[in-house]
SEROGU-775817 format. One record per residue (C-alpha): residue number from 1; residue in three letters; y, z negated, x negated. Coordinates in nm, 3 decimals. Layout:
# SEROGU-775817
ATOM / NUM / ALA / Y / Z / X;
...
//
This chain:
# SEROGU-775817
ATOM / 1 / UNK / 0.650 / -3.777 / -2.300;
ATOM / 2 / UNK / 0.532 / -3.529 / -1.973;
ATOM / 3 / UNK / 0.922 / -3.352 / -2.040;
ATOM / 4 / UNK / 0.838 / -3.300 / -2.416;
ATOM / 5 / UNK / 0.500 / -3.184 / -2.259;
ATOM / 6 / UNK / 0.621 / -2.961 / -2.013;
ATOM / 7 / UNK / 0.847 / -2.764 / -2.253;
ATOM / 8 / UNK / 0.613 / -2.708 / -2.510;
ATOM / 9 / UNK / 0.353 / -2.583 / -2.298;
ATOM / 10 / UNK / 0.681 / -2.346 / -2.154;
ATOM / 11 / UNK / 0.758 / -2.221 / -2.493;
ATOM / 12 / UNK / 0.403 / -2.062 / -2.467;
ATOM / 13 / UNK / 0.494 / -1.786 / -2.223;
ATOM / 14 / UNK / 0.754 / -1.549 / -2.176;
ATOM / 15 / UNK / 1.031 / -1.631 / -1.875;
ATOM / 16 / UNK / 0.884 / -1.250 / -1.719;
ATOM / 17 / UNK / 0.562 / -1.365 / -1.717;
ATOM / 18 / UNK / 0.598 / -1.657 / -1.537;
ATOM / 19 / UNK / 0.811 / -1.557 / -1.268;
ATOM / 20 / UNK / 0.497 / -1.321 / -1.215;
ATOM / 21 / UNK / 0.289 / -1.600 / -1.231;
ATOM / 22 / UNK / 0.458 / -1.771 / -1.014;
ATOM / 23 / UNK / 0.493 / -1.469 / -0.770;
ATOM / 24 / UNK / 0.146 / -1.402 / -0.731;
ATOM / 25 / UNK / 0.068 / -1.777 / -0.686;
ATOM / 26 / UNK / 0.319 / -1.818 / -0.395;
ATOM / 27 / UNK / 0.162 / -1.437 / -0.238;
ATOM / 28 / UNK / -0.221 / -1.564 / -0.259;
ATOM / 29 / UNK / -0.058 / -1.898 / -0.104;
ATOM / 30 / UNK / 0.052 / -1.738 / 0.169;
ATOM / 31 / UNK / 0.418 / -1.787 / 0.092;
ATOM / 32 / UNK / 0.470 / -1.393 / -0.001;
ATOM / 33 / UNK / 0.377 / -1.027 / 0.061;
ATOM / 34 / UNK / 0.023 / -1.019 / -0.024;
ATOM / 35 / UNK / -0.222 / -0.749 / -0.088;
ATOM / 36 / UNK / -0.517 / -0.624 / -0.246;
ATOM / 37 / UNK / -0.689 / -0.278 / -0.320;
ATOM / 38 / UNK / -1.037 / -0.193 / -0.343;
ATOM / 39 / UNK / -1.105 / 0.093 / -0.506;
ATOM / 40 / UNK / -1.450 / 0.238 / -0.547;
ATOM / 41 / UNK / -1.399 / 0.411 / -0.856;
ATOM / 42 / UNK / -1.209 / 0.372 / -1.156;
ATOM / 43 / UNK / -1.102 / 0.736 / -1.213;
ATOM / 44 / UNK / -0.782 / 0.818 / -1.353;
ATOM / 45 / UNK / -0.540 / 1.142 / -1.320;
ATOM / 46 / UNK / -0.326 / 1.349 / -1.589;
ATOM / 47 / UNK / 0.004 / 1.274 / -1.531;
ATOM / 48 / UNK / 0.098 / 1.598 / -1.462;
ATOM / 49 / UNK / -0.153 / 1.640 / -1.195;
ATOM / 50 / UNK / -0.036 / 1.782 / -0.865;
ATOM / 51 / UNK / -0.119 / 1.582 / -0.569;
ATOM / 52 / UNK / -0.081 / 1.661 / -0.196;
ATOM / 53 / UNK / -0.060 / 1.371 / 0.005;
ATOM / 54 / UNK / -0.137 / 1.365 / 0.365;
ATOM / 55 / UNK / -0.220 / 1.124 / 0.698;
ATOM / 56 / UNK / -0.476 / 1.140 / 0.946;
ATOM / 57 / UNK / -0.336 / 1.123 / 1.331;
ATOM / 58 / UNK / -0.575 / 0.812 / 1.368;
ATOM / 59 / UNK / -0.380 / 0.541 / 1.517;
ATOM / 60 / UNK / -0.486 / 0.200 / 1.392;
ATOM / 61 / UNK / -0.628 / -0.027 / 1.587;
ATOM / 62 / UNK / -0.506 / -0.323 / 1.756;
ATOM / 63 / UNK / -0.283 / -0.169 / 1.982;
ATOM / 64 / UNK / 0.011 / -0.171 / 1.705;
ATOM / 65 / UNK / 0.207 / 0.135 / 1.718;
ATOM / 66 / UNK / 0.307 / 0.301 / 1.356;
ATOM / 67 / UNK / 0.557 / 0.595 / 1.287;
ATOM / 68 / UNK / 0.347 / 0.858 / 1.283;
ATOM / 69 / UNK / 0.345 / 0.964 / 0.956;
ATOM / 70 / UNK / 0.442 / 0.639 / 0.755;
ATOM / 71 / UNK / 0.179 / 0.612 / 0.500;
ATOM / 72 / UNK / 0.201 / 0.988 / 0.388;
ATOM / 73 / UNK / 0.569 / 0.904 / 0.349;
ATOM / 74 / UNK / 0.521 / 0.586 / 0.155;
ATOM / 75 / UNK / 0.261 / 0.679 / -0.086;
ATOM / 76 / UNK / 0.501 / 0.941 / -0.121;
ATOM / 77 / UNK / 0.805 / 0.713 / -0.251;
ATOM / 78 / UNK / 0.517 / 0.532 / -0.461;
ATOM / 79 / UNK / 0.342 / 0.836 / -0.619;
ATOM / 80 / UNK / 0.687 / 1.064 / -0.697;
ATOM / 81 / UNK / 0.780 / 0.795 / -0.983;
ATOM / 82 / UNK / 0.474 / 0.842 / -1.183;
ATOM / 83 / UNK / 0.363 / 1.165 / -1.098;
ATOM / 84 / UNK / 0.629 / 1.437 / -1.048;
ATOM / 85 / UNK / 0.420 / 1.699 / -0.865;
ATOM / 86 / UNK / 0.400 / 1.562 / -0.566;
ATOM / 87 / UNK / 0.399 / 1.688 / -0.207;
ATOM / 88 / UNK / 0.323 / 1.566 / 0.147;
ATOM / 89 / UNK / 0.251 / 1.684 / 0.469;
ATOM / 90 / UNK / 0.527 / 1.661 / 0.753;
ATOM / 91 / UNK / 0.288 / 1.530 / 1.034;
ATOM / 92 / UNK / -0.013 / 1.399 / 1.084;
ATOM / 93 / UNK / -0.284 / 1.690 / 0.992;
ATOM / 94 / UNK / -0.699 / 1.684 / 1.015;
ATOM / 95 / UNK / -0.852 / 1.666 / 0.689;
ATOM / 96 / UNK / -0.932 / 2.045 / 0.680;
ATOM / 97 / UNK / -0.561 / 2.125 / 0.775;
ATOM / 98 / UNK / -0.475 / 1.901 / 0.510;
ATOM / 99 / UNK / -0.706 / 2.036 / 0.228;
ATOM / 100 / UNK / -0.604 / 2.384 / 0.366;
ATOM / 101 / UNK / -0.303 / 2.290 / 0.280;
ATOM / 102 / UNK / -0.283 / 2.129 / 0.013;
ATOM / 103 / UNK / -0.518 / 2.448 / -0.187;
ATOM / 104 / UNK / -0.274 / 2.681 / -0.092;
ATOM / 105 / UNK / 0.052 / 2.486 / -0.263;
ATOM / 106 / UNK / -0.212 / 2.500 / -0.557;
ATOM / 107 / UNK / -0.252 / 2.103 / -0.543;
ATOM / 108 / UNK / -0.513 / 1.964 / -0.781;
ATOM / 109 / UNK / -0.609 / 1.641 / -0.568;
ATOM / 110 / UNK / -0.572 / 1.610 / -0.181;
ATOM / 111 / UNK / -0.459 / 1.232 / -0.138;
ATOM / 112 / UNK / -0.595 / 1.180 / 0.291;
ATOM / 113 / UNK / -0.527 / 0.843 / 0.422;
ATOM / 114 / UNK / -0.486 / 0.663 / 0.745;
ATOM / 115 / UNK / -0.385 / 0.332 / 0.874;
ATOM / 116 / UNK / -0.726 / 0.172 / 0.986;
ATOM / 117 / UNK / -0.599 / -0.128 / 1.125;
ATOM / 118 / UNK / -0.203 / -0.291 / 1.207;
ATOM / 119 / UNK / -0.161 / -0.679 / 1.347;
ATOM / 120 / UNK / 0.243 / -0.690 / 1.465;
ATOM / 121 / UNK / 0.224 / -1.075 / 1.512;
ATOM / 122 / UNK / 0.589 / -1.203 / 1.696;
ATOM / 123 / UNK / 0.789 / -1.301 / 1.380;
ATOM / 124 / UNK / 1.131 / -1.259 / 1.557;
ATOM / 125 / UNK / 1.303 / -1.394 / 1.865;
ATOM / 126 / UNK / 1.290 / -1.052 / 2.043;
ATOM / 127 / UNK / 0.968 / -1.036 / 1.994;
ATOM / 128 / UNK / 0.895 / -1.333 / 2.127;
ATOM / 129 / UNK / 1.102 / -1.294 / 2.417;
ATOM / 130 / UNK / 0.911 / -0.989 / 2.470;
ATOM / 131 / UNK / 0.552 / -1.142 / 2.422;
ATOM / 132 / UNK / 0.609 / -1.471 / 2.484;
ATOM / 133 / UNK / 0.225 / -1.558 / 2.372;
ATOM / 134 / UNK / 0.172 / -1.867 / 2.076;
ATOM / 135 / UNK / -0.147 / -1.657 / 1.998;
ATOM / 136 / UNK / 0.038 / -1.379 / 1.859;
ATOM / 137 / UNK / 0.259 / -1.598 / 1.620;
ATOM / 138 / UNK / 0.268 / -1.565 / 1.257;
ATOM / 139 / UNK / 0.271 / -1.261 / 0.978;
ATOM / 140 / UNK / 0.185 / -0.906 / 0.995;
ATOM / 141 / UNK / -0.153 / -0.737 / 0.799;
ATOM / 142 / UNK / -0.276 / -0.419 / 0.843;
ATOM / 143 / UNK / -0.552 / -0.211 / 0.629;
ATOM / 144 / UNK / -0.544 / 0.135 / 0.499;
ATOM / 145 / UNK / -0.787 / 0.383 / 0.344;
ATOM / 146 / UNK / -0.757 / 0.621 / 0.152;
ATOM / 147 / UNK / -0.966 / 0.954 / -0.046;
ATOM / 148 / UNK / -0.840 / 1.130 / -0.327;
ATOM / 149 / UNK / -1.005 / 1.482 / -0.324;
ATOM / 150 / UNK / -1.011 / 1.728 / -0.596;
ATOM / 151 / UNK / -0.914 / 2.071 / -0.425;
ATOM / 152 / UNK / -1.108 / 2.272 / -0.594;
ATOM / 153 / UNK / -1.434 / 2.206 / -0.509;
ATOM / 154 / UNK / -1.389 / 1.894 / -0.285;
ATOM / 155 / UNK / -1.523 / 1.657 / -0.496;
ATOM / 156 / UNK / -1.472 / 1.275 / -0.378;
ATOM / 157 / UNK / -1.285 / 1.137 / -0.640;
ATOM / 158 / UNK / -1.160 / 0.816 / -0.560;
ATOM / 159 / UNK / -1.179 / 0.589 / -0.206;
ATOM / 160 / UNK / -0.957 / 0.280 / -0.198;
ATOM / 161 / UNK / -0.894 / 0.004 / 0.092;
ATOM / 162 / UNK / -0.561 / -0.177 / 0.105;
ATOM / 163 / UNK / -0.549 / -0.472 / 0.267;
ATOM / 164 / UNK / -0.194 / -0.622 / 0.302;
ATOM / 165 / UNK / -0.014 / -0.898 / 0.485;
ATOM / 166 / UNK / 0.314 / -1.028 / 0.526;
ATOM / 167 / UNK / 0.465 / -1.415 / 0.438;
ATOM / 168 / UNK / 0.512 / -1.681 / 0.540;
ATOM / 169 / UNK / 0.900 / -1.658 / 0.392;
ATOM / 170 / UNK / 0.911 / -1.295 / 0.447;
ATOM / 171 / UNK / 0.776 / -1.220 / 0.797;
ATOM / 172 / UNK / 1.133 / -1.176 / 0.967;
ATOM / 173 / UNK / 1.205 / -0.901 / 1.106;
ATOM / 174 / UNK / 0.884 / -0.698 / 0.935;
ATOM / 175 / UNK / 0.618 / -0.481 / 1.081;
ATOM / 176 / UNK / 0.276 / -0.385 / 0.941;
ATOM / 177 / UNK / 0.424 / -0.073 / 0.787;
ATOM / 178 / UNK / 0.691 / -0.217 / 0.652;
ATOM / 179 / UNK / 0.444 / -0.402 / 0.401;
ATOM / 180 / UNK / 0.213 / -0.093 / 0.268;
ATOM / 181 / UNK / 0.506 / 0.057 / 0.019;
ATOM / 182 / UNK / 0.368 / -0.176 / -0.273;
ATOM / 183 / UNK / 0.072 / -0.162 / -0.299;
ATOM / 184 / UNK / 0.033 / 0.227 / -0.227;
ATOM / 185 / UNK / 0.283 / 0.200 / -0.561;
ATOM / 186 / UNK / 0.019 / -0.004 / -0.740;
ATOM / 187 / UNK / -0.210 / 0.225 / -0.636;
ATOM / 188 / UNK / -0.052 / 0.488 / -0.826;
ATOM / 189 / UNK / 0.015 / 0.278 / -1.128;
ATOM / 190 / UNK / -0.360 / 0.220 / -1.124;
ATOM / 191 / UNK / -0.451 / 0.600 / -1.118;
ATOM / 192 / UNK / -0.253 / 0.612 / -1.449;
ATOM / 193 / UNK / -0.417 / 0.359 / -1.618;
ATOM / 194 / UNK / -0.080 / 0.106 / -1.596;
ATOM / 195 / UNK / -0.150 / -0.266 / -1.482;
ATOM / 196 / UNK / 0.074 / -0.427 / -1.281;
//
């Protein structure tokens, strides 16, 4: 009687959306990647709209050292697929260097973030031969911020905090920044108007 239960209540959903279900289940768990955005508005963009994407030189805190330019890049990856007119900085720039910037490539929004805050906990062998310390055991999280700015007359258009951190099955061999690719892609969906 449960089996005949159990596969009529699985005829009701599709197989896609319950490997998603399942996915974000196991992530809010802590078995997964997890991660979660707070944004303060919910403003969307044309998709033709040209961003300019750029990184404070803020290192986060916590002592954790990031590539110096890794969320500019990474946004980067995430934003090209949805919106085509997309450029970045090279390095690490102020915000005025970056809106400079970014108004004389003719870019309608400035996208400025920085990572506020990185956790490398030991989640490999060399890094525990390195540390050697049970408090630092267990998965990565880190925290960005962002601000989308329209160029023209630097008008605050959108703030958003990512919070992200690794799991439990997937903290091998992972850093903080190896985790911030997804959601900055989410983030991008959600400028569109897409859901996950």
């Amino acid at each position: 009687m449960l089996l005949l239960a159990l596969l009529a209540l699985g005829g009701c959903m599709k197989v896609s959306d319950m490997t998603l279900g399942a996915r974000e289940q196991m992530s809010d768990a802590g078995l997964l990647d997890h991660s979660e955005t707070y944004r303060s508005m919910s403003w969307r963009l044309q998709p033709d709209s040209f961003i300019y994407i750029a990184q404070s030189s803020f290192m986060p805190q916590g002592g954790t050292h990031t590539r110096a330019n890794v969320v500019a890049e990474e946004a980067f990856k995430g934003f090209v697929e949805y919106f085509p007119l997309v450029r970045r900085a090279s390095q690490p720039v102020s915000l005025e260097q970056a809106m400079s910037e970014a108004r004389s490539l003719g870019a309608n929004y400035l996208l400025y973030s920085r990572f506020a805050d990185a956790d490398d906990r030991i989640g490999t062998l060399e890094e525990w031969e390195d540390q050697e310390a049970l408090d630092r055991l267990g998965v990565d999280n880190g925290v960005i911020q962002l601000m989308l700015i329209e160029t023209g007359n630097r008008y605050l258009v959108d703030t958003a905090r990512i919070t992200h951190r690794g799991g439990l099955f997937t903290f091998h061999d992972q850093k903080p920044e190896d985790l911030i690719g997804p959601p900055l892609r989410q983030y991008a969906r959600s400028l569109m108007g897409l859901s996950r």
